[in-house]
C-alpha positions as CSV (number, residue, x, y, z in Angstrom):
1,X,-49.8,-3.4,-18.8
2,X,-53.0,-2.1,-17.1
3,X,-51.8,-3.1,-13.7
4,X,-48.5,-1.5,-14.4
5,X,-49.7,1.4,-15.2
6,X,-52.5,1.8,-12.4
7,X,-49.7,0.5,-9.5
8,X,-47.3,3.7,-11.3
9,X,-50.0,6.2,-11.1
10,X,-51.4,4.7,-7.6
11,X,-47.7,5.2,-6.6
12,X,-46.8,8.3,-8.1
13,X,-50.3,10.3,-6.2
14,X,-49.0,8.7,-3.0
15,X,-45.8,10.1,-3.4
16,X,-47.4,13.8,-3.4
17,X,-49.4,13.0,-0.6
18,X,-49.1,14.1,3.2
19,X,-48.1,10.8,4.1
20,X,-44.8,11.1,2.5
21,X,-44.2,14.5,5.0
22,X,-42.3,12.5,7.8
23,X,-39.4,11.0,5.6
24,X,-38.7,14.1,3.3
25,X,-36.3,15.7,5.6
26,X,-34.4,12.7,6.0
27,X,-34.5,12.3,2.3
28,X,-33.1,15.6,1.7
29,X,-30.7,15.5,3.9
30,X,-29.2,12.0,3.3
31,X,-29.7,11.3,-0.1
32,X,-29.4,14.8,-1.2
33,X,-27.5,17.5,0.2
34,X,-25.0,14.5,1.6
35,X,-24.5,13.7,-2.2
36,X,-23.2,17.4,-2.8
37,X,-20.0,18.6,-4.0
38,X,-18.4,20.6,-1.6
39,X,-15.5,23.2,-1.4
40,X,-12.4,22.5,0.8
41,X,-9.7,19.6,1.3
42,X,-9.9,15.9,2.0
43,X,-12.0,16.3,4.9
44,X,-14.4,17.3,2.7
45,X,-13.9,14.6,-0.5
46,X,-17.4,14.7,-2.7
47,X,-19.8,11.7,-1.5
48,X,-20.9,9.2,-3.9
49,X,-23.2,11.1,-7.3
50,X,-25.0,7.8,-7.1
51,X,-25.9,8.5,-3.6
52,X,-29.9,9.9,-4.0
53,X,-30.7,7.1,-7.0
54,X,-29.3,4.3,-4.0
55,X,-31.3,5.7,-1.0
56,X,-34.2,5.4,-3.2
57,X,-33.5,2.1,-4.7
58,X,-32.9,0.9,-1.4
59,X,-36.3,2.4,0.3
60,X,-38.0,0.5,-2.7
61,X,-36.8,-2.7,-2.6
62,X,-37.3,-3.0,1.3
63,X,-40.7,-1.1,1.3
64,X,-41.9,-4.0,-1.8
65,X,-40.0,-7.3,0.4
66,X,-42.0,-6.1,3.7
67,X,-45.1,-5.3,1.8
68,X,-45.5,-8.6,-0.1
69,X,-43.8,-11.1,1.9
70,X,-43.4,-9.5,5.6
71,X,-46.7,-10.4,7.0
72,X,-45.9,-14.4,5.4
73,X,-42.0,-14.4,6.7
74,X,-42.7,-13.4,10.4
75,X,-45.4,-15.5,10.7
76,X,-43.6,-18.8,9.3
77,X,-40.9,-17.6,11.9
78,X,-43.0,-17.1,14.6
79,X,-41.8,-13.5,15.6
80,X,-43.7,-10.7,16.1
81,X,-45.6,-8.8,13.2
82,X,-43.8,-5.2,14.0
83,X,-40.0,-6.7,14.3
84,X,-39.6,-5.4,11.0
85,X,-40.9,-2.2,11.9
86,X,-38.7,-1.7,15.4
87,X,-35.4,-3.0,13.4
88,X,-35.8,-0.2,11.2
89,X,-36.0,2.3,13.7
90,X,-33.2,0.8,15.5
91,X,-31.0,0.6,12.1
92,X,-32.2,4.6,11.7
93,X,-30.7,5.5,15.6
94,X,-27.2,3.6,14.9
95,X,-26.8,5.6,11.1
96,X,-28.3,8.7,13.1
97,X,-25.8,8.4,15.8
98,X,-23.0,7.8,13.2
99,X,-23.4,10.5,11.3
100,X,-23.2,12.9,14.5
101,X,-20.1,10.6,15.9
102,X,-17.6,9.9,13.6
103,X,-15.7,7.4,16.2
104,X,-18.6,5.8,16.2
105,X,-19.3,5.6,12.4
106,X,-16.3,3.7,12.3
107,X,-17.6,1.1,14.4
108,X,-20.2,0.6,12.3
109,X,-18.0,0.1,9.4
110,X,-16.1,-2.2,10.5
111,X,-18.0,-5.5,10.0
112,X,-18.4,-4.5,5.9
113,X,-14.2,-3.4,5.7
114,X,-14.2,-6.9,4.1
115,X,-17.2,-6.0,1.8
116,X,-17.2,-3.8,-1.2
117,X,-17.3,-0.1,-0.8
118,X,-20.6,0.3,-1.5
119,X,-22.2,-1.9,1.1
120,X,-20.6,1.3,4.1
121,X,-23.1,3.5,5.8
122,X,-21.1,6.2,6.2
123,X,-21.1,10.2,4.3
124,X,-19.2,8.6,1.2
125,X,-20.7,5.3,1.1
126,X,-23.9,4.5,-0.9
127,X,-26.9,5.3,1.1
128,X,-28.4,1.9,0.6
129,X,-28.5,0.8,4.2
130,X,-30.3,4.1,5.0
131,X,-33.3,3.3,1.9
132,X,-33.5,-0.3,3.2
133,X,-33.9,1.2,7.0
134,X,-36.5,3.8,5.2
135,X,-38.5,1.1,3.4
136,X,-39.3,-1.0,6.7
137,X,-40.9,2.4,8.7
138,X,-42.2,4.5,5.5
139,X,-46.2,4.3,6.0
140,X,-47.9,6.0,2.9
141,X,-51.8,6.4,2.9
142,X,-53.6,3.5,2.2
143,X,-55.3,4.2,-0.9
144,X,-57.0,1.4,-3.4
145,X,-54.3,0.4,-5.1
146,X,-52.0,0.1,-2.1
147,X,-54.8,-1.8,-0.1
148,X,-55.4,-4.2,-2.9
149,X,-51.3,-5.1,-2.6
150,X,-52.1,-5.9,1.4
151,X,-54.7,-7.8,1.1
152,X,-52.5,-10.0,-1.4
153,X,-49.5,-9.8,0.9
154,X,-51.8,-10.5,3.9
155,X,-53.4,-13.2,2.7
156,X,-50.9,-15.3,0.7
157,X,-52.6,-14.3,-2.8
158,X,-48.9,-13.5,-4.5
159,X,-49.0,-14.1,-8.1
160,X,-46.8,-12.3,-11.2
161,X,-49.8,-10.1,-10.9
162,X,-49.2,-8.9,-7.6
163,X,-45.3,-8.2,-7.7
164,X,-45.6,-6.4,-10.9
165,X,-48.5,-4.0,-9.1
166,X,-46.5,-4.2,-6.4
167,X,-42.7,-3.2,-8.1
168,X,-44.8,-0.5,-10.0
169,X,-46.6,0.7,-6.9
170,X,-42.8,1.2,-5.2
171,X,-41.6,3.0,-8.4
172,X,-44.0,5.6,-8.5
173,X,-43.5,6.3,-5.1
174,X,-40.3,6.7,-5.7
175,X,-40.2,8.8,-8.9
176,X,-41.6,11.8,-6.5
177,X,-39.1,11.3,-3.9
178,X,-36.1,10.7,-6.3
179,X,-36.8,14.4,-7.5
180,X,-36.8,15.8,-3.8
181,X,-33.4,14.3,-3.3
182,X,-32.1,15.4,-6.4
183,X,-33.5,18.5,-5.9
184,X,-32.1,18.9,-2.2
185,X,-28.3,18.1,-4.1
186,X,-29.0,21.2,-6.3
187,X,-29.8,23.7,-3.4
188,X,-26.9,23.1,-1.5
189,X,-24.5,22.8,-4.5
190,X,-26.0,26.3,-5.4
191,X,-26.1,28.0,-2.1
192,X,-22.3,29.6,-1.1
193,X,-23.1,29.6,2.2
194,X,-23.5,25.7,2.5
195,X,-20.6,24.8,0.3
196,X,-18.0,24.8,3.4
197,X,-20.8,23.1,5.7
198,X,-20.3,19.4,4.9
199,X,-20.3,18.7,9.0
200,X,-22.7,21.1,9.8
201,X,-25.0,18.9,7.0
202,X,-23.8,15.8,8.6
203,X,-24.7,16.5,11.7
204,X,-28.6,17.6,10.3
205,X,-28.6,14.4,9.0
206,X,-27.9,12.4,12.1
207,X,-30.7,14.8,14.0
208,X,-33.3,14.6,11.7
209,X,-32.6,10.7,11.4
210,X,-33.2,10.6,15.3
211,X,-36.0,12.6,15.2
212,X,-37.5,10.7,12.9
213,X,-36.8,7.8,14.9
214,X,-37.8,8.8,18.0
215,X,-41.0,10.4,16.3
216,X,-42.0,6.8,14.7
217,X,-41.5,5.3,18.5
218,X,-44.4,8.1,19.6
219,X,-46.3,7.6,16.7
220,X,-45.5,11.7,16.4
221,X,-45.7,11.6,12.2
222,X,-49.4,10.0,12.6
223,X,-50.3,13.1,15.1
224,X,-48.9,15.6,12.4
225,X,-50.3,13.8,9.1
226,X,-53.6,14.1,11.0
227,X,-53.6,18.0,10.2
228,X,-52.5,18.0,7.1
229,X,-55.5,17.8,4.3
230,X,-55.2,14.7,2.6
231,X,-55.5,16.4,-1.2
232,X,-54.8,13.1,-2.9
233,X,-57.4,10.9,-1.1
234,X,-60.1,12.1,-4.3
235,X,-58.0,11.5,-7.0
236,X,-56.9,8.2,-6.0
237,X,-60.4,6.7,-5.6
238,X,-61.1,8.1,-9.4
239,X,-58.4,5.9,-10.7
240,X,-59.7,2.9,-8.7
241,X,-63.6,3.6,-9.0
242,X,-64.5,2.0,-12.2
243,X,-65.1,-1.7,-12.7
244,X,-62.1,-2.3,-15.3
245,X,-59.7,-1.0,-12.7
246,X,-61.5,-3.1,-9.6
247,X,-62.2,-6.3,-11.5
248,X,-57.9,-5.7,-12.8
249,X,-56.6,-5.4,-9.0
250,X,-59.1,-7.9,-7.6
251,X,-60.3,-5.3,-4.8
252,X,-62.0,-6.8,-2.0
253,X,-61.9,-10.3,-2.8
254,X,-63.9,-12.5,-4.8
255,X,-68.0,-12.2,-5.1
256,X,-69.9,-15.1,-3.4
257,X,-73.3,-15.7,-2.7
258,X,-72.8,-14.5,0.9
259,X,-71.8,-11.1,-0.6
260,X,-73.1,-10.6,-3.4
261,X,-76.0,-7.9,-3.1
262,X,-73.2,-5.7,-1.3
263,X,-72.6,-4.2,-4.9
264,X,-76.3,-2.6,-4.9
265,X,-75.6,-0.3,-2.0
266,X,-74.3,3.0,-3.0
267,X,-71.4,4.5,-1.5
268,X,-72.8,7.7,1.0
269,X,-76.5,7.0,-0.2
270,X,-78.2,10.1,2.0
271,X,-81.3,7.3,2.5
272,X,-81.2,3.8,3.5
273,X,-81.1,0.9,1.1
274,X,-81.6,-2.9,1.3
275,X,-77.9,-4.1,0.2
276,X,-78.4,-7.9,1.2
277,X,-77.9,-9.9,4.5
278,X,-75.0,-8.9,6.1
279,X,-72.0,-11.3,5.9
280,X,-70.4,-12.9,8.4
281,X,-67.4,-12.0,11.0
282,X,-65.2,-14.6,10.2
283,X,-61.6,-15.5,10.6
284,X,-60.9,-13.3,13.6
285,X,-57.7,-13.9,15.5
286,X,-58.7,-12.3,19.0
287,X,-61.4,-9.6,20.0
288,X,-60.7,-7.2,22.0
289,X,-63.7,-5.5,24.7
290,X,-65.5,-7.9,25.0
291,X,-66.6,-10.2,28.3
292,X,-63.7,-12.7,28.6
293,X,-62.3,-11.9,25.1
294,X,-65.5,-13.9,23.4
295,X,-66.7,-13.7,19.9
296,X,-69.4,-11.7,18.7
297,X,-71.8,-13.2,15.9
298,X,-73.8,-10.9,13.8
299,X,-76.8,-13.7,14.5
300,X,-77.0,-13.1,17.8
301,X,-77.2,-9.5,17.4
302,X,-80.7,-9.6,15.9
303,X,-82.8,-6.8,17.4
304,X,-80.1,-4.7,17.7
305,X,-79.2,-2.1,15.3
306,X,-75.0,-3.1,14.2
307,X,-72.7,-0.5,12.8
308,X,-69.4,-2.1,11.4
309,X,-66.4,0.2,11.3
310,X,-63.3,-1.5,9.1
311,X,-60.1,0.6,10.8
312,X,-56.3,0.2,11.4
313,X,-55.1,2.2,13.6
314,X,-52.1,3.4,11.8
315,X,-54.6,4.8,9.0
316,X,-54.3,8.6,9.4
317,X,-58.1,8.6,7.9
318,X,-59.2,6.2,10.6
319,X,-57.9,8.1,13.2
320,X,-60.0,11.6,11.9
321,X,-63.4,9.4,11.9
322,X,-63.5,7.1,15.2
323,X,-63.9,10.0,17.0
324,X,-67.4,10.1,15.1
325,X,-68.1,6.4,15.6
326,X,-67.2,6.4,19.3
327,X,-69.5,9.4,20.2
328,X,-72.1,7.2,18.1
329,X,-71.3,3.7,20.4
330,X,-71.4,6.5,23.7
331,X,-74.7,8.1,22.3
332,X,-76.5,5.5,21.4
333,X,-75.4,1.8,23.1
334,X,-78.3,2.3,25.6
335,X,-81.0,2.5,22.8
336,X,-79.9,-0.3,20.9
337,X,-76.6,0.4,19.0
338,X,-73.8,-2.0,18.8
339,X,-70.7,-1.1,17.4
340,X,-68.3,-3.5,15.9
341,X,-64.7,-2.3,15.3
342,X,-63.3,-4.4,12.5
343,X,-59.4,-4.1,12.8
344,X,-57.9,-5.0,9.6
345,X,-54.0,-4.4,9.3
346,X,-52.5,-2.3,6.7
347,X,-49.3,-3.5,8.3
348,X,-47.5,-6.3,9.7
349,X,-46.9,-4.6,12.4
350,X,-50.4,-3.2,13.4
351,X,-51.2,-7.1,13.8
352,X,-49.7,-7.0,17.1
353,X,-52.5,-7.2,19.5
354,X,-50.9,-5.1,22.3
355,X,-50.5,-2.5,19.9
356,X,-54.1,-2.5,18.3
357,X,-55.3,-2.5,22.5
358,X,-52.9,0.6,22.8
359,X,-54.6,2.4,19.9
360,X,-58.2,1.9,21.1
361,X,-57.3,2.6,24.6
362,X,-55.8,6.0,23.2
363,X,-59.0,7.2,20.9
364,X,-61.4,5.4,23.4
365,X,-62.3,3.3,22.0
366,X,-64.6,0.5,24.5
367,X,-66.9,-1.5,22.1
368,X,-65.6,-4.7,20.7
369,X,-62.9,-4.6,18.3
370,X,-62.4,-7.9,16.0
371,X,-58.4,-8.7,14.9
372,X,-58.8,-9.6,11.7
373,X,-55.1,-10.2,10.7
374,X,-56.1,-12.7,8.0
375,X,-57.9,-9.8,6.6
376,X,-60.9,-12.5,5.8
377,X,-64.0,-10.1,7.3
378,X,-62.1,-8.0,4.8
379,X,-62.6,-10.0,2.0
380,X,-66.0,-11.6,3.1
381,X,-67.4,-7.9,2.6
382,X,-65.4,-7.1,-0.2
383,X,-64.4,-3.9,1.3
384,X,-61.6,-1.7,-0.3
385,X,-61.4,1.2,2.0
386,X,-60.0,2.8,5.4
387,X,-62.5,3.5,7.0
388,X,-65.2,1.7,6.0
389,X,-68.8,1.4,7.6
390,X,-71.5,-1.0,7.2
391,X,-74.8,0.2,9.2
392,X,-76.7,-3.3,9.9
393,X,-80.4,-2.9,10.8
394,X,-82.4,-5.4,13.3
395,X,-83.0,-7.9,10.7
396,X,-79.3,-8.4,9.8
397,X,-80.0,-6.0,6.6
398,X,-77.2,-3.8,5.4
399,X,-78.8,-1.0,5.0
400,X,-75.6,2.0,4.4
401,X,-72.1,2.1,3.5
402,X,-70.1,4.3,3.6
403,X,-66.4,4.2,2.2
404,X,-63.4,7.2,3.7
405,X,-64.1,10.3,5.7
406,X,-66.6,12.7,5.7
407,X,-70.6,11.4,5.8
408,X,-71.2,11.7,9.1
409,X,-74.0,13.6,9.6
410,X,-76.3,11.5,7.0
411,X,-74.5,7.9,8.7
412,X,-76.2,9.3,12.0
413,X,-79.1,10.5,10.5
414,X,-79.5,6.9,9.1
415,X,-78.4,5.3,12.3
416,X,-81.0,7.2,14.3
417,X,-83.9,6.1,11.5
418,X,-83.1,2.6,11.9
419,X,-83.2,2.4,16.3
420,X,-86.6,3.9,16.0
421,X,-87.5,1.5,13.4
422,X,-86.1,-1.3,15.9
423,X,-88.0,0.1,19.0
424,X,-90.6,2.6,17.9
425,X,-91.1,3.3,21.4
426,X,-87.1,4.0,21.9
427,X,-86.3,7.8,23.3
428,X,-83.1,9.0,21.5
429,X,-80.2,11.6,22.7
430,X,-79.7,14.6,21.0
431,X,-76.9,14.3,17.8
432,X,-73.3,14.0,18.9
433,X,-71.2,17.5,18.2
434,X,-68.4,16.2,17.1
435,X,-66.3,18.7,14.4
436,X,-66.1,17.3,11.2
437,X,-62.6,17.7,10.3
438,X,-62.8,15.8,6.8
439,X,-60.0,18.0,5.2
440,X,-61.0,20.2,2.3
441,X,-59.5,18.4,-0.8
442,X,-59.7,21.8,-3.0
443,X,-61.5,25.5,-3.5
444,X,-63.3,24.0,-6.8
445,X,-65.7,21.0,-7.5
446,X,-63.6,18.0,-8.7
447,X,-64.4,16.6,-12.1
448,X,-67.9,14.7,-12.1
449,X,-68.6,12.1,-14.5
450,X,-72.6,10.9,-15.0
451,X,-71.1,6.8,-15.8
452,X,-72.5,4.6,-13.8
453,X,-68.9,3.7,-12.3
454,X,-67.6,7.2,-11.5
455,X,-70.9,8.0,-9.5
456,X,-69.4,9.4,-6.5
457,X,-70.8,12.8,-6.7
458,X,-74.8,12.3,-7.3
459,X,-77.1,14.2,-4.8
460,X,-80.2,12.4,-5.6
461,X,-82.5,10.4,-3.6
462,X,-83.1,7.2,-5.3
463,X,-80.2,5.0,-6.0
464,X,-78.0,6.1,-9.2
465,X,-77.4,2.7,-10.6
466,X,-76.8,1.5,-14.6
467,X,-80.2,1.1,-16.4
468,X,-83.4,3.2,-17.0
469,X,-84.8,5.1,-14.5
470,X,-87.0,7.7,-13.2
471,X,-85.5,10.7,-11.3
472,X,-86.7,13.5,-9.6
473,X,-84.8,16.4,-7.9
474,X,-84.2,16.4,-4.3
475,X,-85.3,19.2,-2.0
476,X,-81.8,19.5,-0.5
477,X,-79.0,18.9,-2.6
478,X,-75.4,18.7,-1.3
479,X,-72.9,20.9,-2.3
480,X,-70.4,20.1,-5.6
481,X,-72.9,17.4,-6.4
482,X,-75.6,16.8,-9.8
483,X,-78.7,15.4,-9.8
484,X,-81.6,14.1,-12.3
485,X,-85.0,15.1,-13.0
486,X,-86.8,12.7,-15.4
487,X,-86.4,9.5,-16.8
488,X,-82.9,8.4,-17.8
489,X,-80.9,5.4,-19.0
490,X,-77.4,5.6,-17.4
491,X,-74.3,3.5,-19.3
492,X,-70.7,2.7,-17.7
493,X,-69.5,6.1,-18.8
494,X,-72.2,8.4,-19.8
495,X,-76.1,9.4,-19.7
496,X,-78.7,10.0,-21.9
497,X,-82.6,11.1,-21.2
498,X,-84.8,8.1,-21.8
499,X,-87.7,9.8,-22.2
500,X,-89.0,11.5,-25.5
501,X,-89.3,15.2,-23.6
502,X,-85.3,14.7,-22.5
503,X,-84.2,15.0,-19.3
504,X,-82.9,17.6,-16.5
505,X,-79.9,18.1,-14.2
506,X,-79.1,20.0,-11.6
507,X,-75.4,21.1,-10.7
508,X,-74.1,22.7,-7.5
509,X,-70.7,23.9,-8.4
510,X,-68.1,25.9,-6.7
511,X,-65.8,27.1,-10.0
512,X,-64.9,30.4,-12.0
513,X,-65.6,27.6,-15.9
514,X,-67.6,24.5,-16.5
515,X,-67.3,22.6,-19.5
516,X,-69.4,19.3,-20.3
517,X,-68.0,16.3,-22.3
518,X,-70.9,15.6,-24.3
519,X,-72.0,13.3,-27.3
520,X,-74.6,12.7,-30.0
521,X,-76.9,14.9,-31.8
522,X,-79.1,17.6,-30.0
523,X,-79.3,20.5,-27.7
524,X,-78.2,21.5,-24.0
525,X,-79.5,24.3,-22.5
526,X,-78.2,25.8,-19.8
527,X,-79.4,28.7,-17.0
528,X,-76.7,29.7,-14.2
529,X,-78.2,30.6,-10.7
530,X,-81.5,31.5,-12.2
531,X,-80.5,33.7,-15.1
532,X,-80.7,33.8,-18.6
533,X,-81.1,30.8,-20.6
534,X,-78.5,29.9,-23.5
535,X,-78.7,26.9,-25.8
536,X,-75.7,24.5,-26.6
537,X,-75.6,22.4,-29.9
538,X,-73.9,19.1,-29.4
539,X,-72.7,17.0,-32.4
540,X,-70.6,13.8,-33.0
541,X,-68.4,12.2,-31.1
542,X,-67.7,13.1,-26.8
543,X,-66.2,16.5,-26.7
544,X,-65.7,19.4,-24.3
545,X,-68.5,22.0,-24.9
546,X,-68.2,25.0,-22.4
547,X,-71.0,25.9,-20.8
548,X,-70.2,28.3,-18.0
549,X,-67.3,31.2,-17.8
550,X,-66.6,34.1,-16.0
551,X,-67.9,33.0,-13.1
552,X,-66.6,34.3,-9.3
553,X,-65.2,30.9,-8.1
554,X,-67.9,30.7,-5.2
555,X,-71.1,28.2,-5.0
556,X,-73.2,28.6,-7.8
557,X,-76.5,26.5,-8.9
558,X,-76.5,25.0,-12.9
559,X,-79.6,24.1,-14.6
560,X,-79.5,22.1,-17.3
561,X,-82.1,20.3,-20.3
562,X,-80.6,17.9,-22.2
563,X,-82.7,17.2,-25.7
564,X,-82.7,12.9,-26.6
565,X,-80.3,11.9,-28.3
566,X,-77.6,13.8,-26.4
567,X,-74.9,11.9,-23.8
568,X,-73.7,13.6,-21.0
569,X,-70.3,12.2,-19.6
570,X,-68.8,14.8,-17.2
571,X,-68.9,18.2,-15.6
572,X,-65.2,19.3,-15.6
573,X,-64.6,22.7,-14.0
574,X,-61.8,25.8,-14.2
């Protein structure tokens, strides 16, 4: 039940996402407004009600087949990893150019006259074929919950497990895109104007179909997804970011000794850390810039500085960060920098090595690039993101990860720290200028917890781990982040001030309300942006208290005491 429900809600935030932008047209067009009742004679007989539910249905049972057992299938056939993908195109053309040449539609038909009804790809017919043409090109952002389904797929890992996260996974997707069919049906049944326009639909379909098809060839919908924000990209590493939902999908792979102390590091810790030897490159398939197409081992890089990127380059996320890593590898190669581009499919068909050398060639991308179709460098660093990058100093130390976009500026800061600490005598460029174009995920500070699992939003120095410690306040703080001053003892889902004077936070907040779930028996106080002082009273069990209203919506600074004996689980904010 847990992994039904996380694959459903995984699914259902990747169907809102601006991944799901490419295919829409062609599922309003095809499975909705083709399903439509229209005005007029025989030429224009109603298509099939069931039409939108079968598009769907179809579009989920290929998307789950490819996902889970594509990579296995091609490989046991010994043909190419992205034959799935280019049938599906080329299925997309022939119902594109039937539904703009009717002569032509009936050649299509003709194999399946011998078939039911239902099995035609034509206006009346069911709309199957075009979901099962859908599911082998639809690309959705690569959050947890759909990597964890990869690596499974990828790696032969298939249990009851996996099929049911999987089947969930497809049917949340599809819940989203079921009501944008539905709803395209209801527009055109509504609108006069469209009700004598059945061919003048038809022939939408077929272009948009084409376009669509001709745009996957050009890898067009990537360039466009690129602009768009990715606004669910936050909300799916909260359902993912605690250790019941990780230790549930199996993220990353198991824990060994080789990777153990990879836990410690904190995800976009603004100072270096000591996170363990780094482990090993393994199970590579090719590598791609390097002398003679030989392998790189992270032992013989001692003495150089190693910066570990995990990318596909299909990954709409990836493709808005290597810009930052390659001005890194140009800036900084001569004083000791050696990049390591870890290419791990989300795909089967971005295990194609000509097409992984086309997408480096087109971000320029010239430092090594390791195919790890196996997906076992992957698992070796229990890794759960696109991107991901591990910043390796001279000693073979991980020393700062960092998981998605955004970070840049404190990965080079950190990068920069650890060449001079290789070569004290080394003389370093300036910082690259490259535009940060992390999209903005909302106007107001996203709901931050103080558990030691949902930690992703702490701006202090020291590492925020579970435990007692002593915390100070930072003299820069980012924005829409809290930190600690004094000592505290921080649970799974809350914190409490260890010592017996309590314990102090600091909030940088950009909202107009902000409410705190608290717990216990005590006091908060609060003071906002320097100004008066008001007390809180906190009793029983975790509630919402609020603490700030009426504010302007624009950044504002919260300080905050907490008296023992209170527990502070999250800032939530209006």
């Amino acid at each position: 039940m847990e992994l039904v429900i996380i694959g459903l809600l995984g699914g259902l935030i990747t169907g809102i996402s601006p991944c799901i932008l490419p295919v829409l047209p062609v599922i309003f067009l095809t499975g909705g407004a083709q399903s439509a009742r229209f005005d007029g004679g025989s030429d224009a007989a109603p298509a099939s009600r069931r039409r939108p539910y079968l598009v769907i249905a179809g579009l989920v049972t290929s998307f789950t087949l490819v996902t889970l057992l594509g990579s296995l299938a091609l490989g046991a056939l010994g043909l190419p990893q992205d034959v799935l993908r280019w049938a599906g195109i080329a299925v997309l053309v022939l119902i594109g150019v039937g539904l703009l040449v009717p002569r032509f539609e009936q050649l299509l038909e003709k194999p399946f006259q011998r078939l039911a009804r239902r099995s035609e790809v034509r206006n009346g017919g069911s709309g199957y074929g075009v979901g099962l043409a859908l599911g082998t090109v639809f690309v959705p952002c690569a959050g947890p919950v759909l990597a964890a389904i990869i690596v499974a797929g990828s790696t032969g890992r298939i249990d009851a497990g996996t099929v049911v996260l999987t089947v969930s996974f497809a049917l949340g997707v599809a819940i989203p895109l079921l009501f944008f069919a539905l709803a395209g049906r209801g527009l055109v049944e509504r609108i006069r104007a469209f009700r004598r326009r059945e061919r003048g639909l038809r022939i939408a379909a077929g272009v948009a179909m084409l376009a669509l098809a001709v745009g996957l060839v050009f890898n067009a919908p990537q360039a466009l997804q690129r602009l768009v924000p990715d606004y669910t990209a936050g909300v799916q590493r909260e359902l993912t970011d605690n250790p019941e939902a990780r230790r549930a999908l199996d993220l990353g792979g198991l824990v060994t000794d080789e990777n153990r102390e990879l836990d410690q590091c904190t995800n976009g810790a603004p100072e270096l850390e000591s996170c363990g030897t780094a482990p090993s490159i393994r199970g590579i398939e090719a590598w791609l810039n390097t002398p003679g197409g030989g392998a790189l081992d992270l032992a013989d890089l001692r003495g150089q500085v190693v910066l570990i990127d995990f990318w596909a380059y299909s990954c709409i996320n990836c493709q808005r960060s290597i810009p930052h890593v390659v001005a890194w590898d140009d800036a900084y190669r001569d004083a000791g920098l050696q990049v390591i581009g870890i290419h791990s499919p989300e795909y089967a068909f971005e295990k194609d090595a000509a097409n992984v050398a086309a997408g480096a060639r087109d971000f320029g991308i010239t430092y090594p690039v390791a195919l790890d179709n196996s997906l076992a460098t992957w698992t070796n660093y229990r890794n759960r993101y696109w991107p991901a990058h591990y910043l390796i100093d001279a000693e073979g130390t991980v020393r700062h990860i960092a998981f998605g976009e955004g970070n840049y500026a404190a990965t080079e800061k950190l990068i920069r720290q650890l060449l001079e600490d290789a070569d004290p005598a080394v003389t370093l460029p300036g910082v690259t200028d490259v535009d940060d174009d992390t999209p903005e995920t909302g106007s107001r500070t996203r709901e931050t917890f103080l558990g030691s699992s949902k930690d992703v939003n702490f701006g202090g120095e020291r590492p925020y781990r579970a435990g007692v410690g002593e915390y100070e306040l930072p003299e820069r703080q980012p924005a829409d982040s809290f930190a600690l001053d004094g000592r505290w003892r921080i649970e799974t889902q809350y914190a409490t001030p260890a010592g017996g004077a309590g314990g102090g936070i600091r909030l940088l907040f950009r909202a107009q309300e902000v409410r705190m779930v608290l717990a216990g028996e005590g006091e908060v106080r609060v003071r906002l942006d320097g100004g008066e002082e008001r007390a809180v009273e906190v009793s029983g069990t975790p509630r919402s208290y609020g603490v700030v209203s009426g504010a302007d919506g624009g950044d504002h600074e919260l300080e905050v005491e907490v008296s023992p004996g209170v527990e502070v689980y999250s800032f939530t904010f209006g």
